[in-house]
C-alpha positions as CSV (number, residue, x, y, z in Angstrom):
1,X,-39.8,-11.9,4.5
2,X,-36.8,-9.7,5.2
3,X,-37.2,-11.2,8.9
4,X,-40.2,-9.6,9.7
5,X,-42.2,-11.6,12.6
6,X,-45.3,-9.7,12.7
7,X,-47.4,-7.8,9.4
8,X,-49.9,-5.6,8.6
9,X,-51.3,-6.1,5.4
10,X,-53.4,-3.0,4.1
11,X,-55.8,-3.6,1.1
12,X,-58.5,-2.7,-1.1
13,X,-59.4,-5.7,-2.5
14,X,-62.4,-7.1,-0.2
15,X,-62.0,-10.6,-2.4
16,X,-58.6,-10.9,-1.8
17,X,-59.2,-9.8,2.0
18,X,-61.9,-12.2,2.4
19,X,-59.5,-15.0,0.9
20,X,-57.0,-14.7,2.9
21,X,-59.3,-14.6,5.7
22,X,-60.1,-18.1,4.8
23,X,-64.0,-16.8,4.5
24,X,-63.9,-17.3,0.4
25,X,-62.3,-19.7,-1.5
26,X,-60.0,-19.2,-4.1
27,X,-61.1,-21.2,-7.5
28,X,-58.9,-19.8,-10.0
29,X,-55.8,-22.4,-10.3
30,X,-53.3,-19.6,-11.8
31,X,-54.6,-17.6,-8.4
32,X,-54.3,-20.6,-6.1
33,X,-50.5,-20.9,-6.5
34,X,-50.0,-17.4,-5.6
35,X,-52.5,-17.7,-2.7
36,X,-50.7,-21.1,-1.3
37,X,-47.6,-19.3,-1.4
38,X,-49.1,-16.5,0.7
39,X,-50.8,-18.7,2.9
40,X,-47.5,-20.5,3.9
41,X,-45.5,-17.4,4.2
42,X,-48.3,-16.1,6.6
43,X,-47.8,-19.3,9.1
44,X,-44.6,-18.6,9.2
45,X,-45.3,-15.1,10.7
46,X,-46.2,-14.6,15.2
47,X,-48.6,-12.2,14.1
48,X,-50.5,-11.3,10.7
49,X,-53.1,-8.8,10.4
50,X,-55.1,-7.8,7.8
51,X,-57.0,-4.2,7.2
52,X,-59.1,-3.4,4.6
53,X,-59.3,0.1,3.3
54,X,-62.1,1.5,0.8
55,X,-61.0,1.8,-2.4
56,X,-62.2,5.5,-2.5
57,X,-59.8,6.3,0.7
58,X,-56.9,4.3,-1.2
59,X,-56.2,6.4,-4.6
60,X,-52.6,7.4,-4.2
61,X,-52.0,3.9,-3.3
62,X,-54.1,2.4,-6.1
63,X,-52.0,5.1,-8.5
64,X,-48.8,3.8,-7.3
65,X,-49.6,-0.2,-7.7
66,X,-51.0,1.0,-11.3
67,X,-47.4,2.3,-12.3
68,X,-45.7,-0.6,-11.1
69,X,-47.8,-2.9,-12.7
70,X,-46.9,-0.5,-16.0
71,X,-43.4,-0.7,-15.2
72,X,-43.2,-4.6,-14.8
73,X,-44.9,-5.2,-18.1
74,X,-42.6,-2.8,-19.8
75,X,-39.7,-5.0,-18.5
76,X,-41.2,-8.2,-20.1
């Protein structure tokens, strides 16, 4: 993680929040893998924070994950 020892995650997702929280489960398997690999790189962090932002407060964020999500797929 580029050596970082302490993160702040900012989200929108409440589900994904919540998840990595511990207070849901994740039950999709394709999901799962991506959440174990989170979880682990997580422990390996002192500190690890997470803030949840309202999706209404989070459009130019939102915007920007859009276009990189469009810029991935146009790579494949």
């Amino acid at each position: 993680m580029l050596g970082a020892q302490e993160v702040t995650l900012y989200m929108d997702s409440e589900l994904a929040a919540k998840q990595l929280k511990g207070e849901f489960r994740v039950k999709d398997p394709r999901i799962k893998l991506l959440f174990d690999q989170a979880i682990h790189l997580i422990n390996g962090l002192k500190k690890f924070e997470i803030i949840q932002i309202a999706r209404e407060e989070n459009k130019e964020a939102d915007r920007l994950a859009n276009k990189a999500i469009n810029l991935s797929e146009l790579k494949m």
